[in-house]
Phi, psi and omega in degrees: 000320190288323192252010169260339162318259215304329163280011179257294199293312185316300183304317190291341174306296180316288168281013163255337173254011145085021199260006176224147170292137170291140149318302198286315161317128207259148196278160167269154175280098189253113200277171184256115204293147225263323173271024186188140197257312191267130193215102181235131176266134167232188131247201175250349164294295186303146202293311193300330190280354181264341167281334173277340146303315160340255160003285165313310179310289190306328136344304219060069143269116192250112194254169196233126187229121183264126152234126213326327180277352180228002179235133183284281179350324194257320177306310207282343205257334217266320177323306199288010151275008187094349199286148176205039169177147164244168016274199196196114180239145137295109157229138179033007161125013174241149168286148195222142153263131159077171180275099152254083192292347177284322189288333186283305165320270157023287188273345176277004178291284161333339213248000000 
């Protein structure tokens, strides 16, 4: 008994700091944004996320930028994708995790 406790307090540990999904939750529905082909959750700290401006930049590429720690909007959008590192870019409804620039090429082809 003591021990289906602790793995029951263990999962509820889990899904409150987010390193696992609640079951229960219902996902967000995250639409494309109507002004942006390109959708990047960042944060302002991070190295990766500034080489993926970087990147972009030098592209001319013009994206729409949340950053997940100071905007609700952008938290709620990034959750319901799943994020579980940033950055996390939208490019045309596919997803890119991490900085991969052959794959943001790749999908920037497309657009």
């Amino acid at each position: 008994m003591k021990t289906v406790a602790l793995a029951i307090a263990a999962v509820i540990l889990l899904v409150k700091f987010e390193v696992i999904g609640n079951p229960f939750q219902s996902q967000v529905v995250v639409p494309l944004h109507a002004d942006a082909d390109v959708v990047l959750y960042a944060t302002s700290w991070c190295g990766y996320c500034r080489a993926t401006r970087e990147l972009l930049g030098q592209l001319g590429v013009p994206y729409k930028e949340f950053d997940i720690e100071n905007s609700k909007q952008g938290k709620q959008e990034y959750k319901g994708l799943n994020g579980k590192g940033v950055p996390l870019l939208l490019i045309n409804g596919e997803i890119v995790r991490g900085y991969n620039p052959n794959k943001i090429k790749e999908l920037l082809r497309n657009i």
